[in-house]
N, C-alpha and C positions, 0 to 999 in steps of 0.2 A: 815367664822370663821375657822380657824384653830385647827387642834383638837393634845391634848397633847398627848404624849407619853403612858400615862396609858386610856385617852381615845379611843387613837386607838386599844390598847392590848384590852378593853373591848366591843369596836364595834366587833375584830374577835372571841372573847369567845361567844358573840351573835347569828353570823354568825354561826360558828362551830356547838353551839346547836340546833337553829332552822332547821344547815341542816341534824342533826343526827335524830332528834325528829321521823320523818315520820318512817325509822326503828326501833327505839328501840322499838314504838310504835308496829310495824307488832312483832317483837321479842318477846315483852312480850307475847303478844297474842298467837302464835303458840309455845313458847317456858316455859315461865314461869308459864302463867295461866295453863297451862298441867299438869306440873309437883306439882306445888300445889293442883291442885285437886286430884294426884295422892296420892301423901303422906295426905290428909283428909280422901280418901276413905281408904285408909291401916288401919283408927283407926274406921274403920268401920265391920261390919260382913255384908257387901251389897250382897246381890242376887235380881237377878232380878225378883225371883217370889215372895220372900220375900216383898211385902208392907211395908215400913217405916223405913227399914232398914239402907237404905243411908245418915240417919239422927240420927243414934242410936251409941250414944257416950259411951253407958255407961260400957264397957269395951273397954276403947281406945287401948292399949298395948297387947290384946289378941292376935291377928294375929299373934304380932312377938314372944310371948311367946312361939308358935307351932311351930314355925321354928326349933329350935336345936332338939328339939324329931320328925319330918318328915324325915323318909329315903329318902325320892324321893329326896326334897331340898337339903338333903347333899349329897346325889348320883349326882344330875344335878352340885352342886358346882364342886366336884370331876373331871365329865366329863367336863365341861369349862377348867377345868385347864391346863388336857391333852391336850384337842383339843387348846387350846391357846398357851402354850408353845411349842409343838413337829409344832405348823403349822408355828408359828412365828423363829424358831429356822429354820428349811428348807425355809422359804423364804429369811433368811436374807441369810443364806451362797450359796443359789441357786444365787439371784441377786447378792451377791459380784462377783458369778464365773464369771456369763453372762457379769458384768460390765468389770472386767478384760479382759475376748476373746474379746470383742467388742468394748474393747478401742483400735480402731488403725484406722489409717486412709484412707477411703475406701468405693465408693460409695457402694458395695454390702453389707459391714457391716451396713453402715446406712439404707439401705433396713431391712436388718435381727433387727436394733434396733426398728424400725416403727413396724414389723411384731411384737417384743417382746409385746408390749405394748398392742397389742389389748384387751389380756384379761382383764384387767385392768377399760378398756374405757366400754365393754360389760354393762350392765343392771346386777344386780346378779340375776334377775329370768331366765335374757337367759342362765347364766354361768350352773344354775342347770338344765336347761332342758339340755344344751349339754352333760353334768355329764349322768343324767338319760338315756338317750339316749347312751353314753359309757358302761355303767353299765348293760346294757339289754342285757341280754345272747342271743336272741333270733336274734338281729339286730345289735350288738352291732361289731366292727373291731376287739376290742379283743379278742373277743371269738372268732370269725373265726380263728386270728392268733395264738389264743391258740391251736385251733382244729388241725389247719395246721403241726403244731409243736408235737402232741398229747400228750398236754399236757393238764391235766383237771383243770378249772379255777372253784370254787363256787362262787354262785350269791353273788357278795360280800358287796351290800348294805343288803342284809338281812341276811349276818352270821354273829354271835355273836362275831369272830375271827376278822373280817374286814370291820366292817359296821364302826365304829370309822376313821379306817383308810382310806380309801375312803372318807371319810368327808376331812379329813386334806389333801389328796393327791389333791382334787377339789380343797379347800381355796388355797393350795399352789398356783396352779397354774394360781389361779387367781389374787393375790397379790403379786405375785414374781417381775412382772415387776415395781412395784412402788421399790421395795428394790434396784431392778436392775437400776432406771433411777436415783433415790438419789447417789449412789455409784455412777455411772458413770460422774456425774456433777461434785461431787469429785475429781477423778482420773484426770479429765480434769484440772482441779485447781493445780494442782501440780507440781512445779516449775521441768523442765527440767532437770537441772543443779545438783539436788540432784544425779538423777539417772547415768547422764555421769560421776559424781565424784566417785559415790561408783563403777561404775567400773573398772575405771583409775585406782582405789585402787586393781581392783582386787578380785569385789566381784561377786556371783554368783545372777541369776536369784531368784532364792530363798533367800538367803540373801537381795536383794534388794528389795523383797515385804515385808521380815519380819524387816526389820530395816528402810527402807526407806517408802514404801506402808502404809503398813499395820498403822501407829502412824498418819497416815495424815488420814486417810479412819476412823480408830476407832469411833469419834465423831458421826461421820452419820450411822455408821453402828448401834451406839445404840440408833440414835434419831427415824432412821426406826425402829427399833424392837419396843420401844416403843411407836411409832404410831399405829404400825401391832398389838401389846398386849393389849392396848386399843380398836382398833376397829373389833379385833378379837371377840368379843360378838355379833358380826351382821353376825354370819354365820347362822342366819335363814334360809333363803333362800333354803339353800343348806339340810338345816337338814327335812326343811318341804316335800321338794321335791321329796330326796332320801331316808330317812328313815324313815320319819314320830317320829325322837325320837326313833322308834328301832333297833333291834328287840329287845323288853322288853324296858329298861332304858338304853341303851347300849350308845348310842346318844344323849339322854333327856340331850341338856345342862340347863341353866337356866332360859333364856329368855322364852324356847319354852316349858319348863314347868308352866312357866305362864301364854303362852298362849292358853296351855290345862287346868289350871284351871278356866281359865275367858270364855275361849268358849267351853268348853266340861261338866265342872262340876258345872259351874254357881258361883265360886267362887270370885266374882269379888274384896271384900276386900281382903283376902288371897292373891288373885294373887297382888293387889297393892303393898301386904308387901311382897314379894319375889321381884316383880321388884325395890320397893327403896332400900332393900339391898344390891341386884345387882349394882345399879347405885353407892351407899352408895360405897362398893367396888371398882368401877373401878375409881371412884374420889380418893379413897386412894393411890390406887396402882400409879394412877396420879402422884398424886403430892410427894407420897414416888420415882417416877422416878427421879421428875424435881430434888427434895432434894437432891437425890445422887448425880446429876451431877452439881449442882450448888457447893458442896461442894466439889468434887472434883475440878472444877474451881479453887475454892479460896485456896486449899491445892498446886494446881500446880503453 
């Protein structure tokens, strides 16, 4: 028997779903069941010495009521935003650079673009111990180099002047290569013929990144940033490792003040409603991204 045209379309919507089922199935489970029990426990006042707690509804909304009067939570917001923008702003123009020196063609450049990448590929717990391990006045190249030079370097994960910055100088350099290999795929994409004509015309090197380069590059330079800005919140790693959040709150982005509330102070509802805020946030910032660039889309 032959099967019609809307039966066959409905045998592969069959297929389709029976072979997605097994994932969405693992998906829910490590992914949504999580997060719902996260935002149940936020309307909770749970501690774990606390008995019966994890069940006591009857101030659902308190948690988040103590958020805008909390220094800490508005200090860790504060510090996320530095460390977010100043690390995502220097990796984007780091890898635009490296993409530009390293477009040309040349087994040794292709060596130095492999070698770019490493950091990238690393684990982020190895990224901070090699941080920690830089950072150590004691054992660390810089300091010798500083020594050598006599010039006097302070321990700069625990001064209140440079513990921030040393966070962002790590993230940097661990997520530059991704800005650097987006760009670079780019650059490759870009039709020859643009650049032999604006010189024929008589244009300069520079002229020819900012009129030719630069409008073809645009797009990816801010699809990266806005990946790096998103997943700039997962500089735990680095924060746990090298400054523990100080000295004082200097570091304490948001995340990692949640999870000094959930494993230092026992606040395990509290810390729920700091982290859905958080997430609440970086889904806005999301999708106020994609909005902008979809309407600029439809305006061009």
């Amino acid at each position: 028997m032959e099967l019609t045209e809307s039966g066959i379309d409905l045998e592969r919507r069959r297929f389709i779903a029976f072979a997605l089922t097994p994932s969405l199935i693992v998906l829910f489970a490590v992914a949504v069941l999580p997060a719902i029990y996260l935002v149940v426990t936020s309307l909770t006042p749970f501690q774990l010495t606390t008995p019966g707690s994890a069940a006591d509804f009857s101030e659902p909304f308190r948690n988040y009521s103590l958020l805008p009067g909390d220094p800490r939570f508005v200090n860790s917001l504060a510090v996320q935003a530095k460390l977010s923008v100043a690390s995502v702003l220097f990796q984007v123009l780091l890898g635009m650079l490296l993409a530009l020196l390293l477009n040309v063609p040349s087994r040794f450049v292709e060596l130095a673009r492999t070698f770019f990448l490493i950091p990238m590929v690393l684990p982020p717990i190895v990224v901070a111990v090699i941080w920690k391990l830089i950072y150590a006045p004691d054992i660390s190249p810089v300091y010798y180099a500083a020594q050598a030079l006599h010039f006097t370097l302070p321990a700069l994960t625990s001064s209140v002047d440079f513990a921030l910055a040393s966070i962002i100088i790590a993230d940097t350099w661990e997520w530059t290569p991704f800005t650097f290999l987006m760009v670079l795929a780019a650059l490759q994409t870009i039709p020859d013929e643009y650049s032999e004509a604006a010189l024929v015309d008589g244009a300069g090197k520079l002229q020819i990144f900012w009129y030719v380069t630069l409008p073809f590059i645009t797009p990816i330079l801010v699809i990266s940033g806005m990946f790096r800005l998103i997943d700039s919140v997962k500089a735990f790693p680095l924060i746990f490792l090298l400054t523990g959040g100080g000295p004082g709150t200097v570091t304490e982005v948001t995340n990692y003040y949640a999870y000094l509330l959930a494993f230092d102070t026992n606040e395990i509802g509290y810390s729920s409603a700091v982290t859905v805020v958080m997430l609440l946030l970086v889904c806005g910032i999301s999708l106020g991204l994609v909005w902008m660039g979809r309407r600029k889309e439809a305006l061009a």
